[in-house]
ZAGUGU-608613 format. One line per field, with one value per atom (N, C-alpha, C, O): residue in one letter; atom name; x, y, z. Coordinates in steps of 0.1 Angstrom, whole numbers, plus 5000, padded with zeros to 4 digits. Layout:
BEGIN
resn	[a_...]
name	[CA_...]
c1	[X_...]
c2	[Y_...]
c3	[Z_...]
END
This chain:
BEGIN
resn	[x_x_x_x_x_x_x_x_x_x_x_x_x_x_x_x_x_x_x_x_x_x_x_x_x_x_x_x_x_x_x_x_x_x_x_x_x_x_x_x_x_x_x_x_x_x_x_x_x_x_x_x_x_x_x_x_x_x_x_x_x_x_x_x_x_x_x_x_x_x_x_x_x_x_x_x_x_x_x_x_x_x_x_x_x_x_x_x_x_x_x_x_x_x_x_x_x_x_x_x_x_x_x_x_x_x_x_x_x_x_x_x_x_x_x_x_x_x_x_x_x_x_x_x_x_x_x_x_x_x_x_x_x_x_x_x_x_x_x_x_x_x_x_x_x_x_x_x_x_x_x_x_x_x_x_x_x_x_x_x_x_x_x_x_x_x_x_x_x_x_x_x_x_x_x_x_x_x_x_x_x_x_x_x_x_x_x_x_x_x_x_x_x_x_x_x_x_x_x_x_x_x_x_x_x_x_x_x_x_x_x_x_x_x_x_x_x_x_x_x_x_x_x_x_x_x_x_x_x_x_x_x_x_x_x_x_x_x_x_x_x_x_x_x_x_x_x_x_x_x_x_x_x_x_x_x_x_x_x_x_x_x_x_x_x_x_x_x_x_x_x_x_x_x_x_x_x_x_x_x_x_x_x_x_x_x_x_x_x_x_x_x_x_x_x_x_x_x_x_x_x_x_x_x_x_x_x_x_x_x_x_x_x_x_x_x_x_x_x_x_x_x_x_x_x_x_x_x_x_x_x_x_x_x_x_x_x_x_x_x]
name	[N_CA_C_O_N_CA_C_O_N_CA_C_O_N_CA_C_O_N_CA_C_O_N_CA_C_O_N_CA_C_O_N_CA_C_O_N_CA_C_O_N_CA_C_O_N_CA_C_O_N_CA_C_O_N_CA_C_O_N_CA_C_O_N_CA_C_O_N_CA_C_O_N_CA_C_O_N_CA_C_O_N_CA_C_O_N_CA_C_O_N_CA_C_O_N_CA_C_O_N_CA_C_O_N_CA_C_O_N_CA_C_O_N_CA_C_O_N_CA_C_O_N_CA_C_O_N_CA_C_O_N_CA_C_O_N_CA_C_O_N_CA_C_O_N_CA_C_O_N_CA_C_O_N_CA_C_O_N_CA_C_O_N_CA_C_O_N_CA_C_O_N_CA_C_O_N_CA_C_O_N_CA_C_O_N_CA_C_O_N_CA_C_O_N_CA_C_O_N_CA_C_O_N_CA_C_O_N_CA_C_O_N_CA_C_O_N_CA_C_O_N_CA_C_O_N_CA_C_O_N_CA_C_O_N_CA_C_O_N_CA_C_O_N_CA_C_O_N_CA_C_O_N_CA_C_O_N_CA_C_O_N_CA_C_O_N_CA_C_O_N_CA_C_O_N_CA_C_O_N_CA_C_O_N_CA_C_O_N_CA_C_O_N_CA_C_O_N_CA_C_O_N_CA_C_O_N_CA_C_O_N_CA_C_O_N_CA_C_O_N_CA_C_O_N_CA_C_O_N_CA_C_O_N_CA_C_O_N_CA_C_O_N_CA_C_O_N_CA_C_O_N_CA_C_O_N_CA_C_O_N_CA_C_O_N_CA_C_O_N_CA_C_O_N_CA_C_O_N_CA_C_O]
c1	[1714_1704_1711_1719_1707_1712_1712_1704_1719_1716_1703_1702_1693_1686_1689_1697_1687_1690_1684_1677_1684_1678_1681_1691_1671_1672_1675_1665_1685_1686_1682_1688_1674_1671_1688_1693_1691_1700_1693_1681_1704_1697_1700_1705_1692_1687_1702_1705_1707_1721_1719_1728_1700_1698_1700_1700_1702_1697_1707_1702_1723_1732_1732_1724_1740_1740_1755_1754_1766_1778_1772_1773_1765_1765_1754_1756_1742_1733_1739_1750_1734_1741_1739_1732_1747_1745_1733_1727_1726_1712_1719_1731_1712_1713_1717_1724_1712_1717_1725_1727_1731_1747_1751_1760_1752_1762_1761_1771_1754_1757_1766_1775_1761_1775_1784_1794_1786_1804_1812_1824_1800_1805_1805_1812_1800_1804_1814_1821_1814_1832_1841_1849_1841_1851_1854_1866_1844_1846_1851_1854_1851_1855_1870_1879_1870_1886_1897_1908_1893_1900_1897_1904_1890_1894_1906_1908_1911_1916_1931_1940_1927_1941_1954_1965_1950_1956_1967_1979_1958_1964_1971_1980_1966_1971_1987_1996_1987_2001_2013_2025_2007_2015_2018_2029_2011_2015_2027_2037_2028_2031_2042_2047_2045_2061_2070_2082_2064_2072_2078_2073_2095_2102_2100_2097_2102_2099_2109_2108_2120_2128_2134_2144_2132_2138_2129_2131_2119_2110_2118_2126_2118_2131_2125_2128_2114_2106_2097_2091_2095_2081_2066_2054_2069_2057_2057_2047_2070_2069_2063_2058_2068_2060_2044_2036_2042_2029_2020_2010_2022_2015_2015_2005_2023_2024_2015_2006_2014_2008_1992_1984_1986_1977_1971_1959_1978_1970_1968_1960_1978_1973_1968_1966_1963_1951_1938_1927_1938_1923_1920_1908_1934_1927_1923_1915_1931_1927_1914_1905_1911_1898_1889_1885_1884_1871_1860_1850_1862_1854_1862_1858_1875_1884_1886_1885_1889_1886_1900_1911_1898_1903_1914_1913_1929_1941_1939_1937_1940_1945_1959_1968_1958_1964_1981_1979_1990_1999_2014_2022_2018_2028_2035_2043_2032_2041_2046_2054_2052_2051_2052_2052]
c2	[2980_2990_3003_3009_3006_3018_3031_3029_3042_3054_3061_3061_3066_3077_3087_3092_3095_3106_3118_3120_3126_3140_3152_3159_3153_3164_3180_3185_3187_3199_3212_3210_3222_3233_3243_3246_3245_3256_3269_3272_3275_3289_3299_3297_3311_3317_3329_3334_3330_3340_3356_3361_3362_3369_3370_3380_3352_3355_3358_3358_3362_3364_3378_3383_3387_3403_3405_3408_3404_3411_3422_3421_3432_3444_3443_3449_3436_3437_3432_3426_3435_3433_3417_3409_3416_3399_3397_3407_3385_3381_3375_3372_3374_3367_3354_3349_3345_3332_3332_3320_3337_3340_3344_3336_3355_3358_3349_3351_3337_3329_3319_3314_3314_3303_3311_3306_3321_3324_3325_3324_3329_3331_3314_3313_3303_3293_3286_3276_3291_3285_3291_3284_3304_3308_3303_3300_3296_3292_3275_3268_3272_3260_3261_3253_3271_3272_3274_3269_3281_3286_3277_3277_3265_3254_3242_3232_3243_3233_3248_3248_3256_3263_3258_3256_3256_3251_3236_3235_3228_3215_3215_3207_3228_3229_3243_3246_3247_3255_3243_3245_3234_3223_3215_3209_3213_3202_3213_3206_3223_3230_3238_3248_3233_3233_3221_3221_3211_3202_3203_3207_3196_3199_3184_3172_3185_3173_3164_3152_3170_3163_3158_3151_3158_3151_3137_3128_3137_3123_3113_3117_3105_3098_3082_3076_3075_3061_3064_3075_3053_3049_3050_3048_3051_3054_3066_3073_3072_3091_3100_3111_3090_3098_3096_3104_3079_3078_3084_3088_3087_3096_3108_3115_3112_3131_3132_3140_3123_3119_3117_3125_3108_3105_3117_3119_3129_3136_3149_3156_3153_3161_3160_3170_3148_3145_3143_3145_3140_3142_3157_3162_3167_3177_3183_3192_3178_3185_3177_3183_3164_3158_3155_3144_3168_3169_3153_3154_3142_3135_3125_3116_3127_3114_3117_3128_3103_3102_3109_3105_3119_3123_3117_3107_3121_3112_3111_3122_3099_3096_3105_3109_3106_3114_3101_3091_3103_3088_3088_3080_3107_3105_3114_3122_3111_3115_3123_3116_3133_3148_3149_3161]
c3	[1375_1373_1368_1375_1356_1351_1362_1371_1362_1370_1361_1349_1372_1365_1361_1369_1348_1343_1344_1334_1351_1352_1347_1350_1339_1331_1335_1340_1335_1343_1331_1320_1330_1321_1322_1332_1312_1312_1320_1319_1326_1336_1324_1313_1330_1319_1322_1332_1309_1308_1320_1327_1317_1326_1339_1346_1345_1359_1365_1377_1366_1368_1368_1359_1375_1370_1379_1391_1374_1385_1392_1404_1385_1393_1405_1416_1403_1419_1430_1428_1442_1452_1454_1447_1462_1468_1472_1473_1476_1486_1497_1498_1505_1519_1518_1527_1507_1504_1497_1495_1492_1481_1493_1495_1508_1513_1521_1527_1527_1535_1532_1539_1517_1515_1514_1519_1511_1508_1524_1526_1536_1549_1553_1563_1548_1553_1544_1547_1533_1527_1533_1539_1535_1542_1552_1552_1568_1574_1572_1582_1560_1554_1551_1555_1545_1543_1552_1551_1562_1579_1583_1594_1584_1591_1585_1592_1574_1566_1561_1553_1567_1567_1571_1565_1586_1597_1586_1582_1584_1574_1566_1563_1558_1544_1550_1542_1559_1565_1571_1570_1577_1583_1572_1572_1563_1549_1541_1538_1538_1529_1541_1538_1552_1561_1561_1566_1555_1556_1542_1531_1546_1538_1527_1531_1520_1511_1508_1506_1507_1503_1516_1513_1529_1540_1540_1548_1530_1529_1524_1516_1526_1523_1518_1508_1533_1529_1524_1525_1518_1510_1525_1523_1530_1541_1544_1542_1550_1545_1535_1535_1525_1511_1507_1501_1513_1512_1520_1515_1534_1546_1541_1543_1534_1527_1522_1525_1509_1495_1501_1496_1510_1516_1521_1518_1532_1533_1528_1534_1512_1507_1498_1491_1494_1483_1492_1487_1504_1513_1514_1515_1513_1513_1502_1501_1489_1476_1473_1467_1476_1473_1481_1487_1482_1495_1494_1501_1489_1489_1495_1502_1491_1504_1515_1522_1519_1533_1541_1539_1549_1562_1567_1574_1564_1567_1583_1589_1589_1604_1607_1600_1618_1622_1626_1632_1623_1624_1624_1620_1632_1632_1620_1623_1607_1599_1596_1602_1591_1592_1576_1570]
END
């Protein structure tokens, strides 16, 4: 079965303005990315301490590789936790 296609209208160049202030829904996602990013801090400080070149097997490298593409690709799946550094 084909995918449906839905048609989206281009937004109008006006509805954007740098200079008005923010709304309440523009400041709430930016307060819950932030809270997105401070939690995946933590992951991305421990990935980015390890030294890389002490990787040495093909399982070391693949556990690295595994869990800094779950964090650069928010749609993959979540590395288990397994030891690796």
């Amino acid at each position: 079965m084909a995918p449906k296609v839905v048609n989206v209208p281009k937004t109008d160049p006006r509805a954007y303005n740098p200079n008005r202030s923010a709304g309440k829904l523009l400041q709430s996602q930016m307060l819950h990315l932030r809270e997105a990013l401070i939690r995946h801090a933590h992951e991305i400080t421990t990935l980015l301490a390890v030294d890389v070149r002490e990787l040495k097997s093909e399982g070391d490298v693949s556990a690295y590789v595994h869990k800094a593409t779950a964090l650069v690709h928010t749609h993959a799946q979540r590395p288990r936790n397994e030891g690796h550094q």
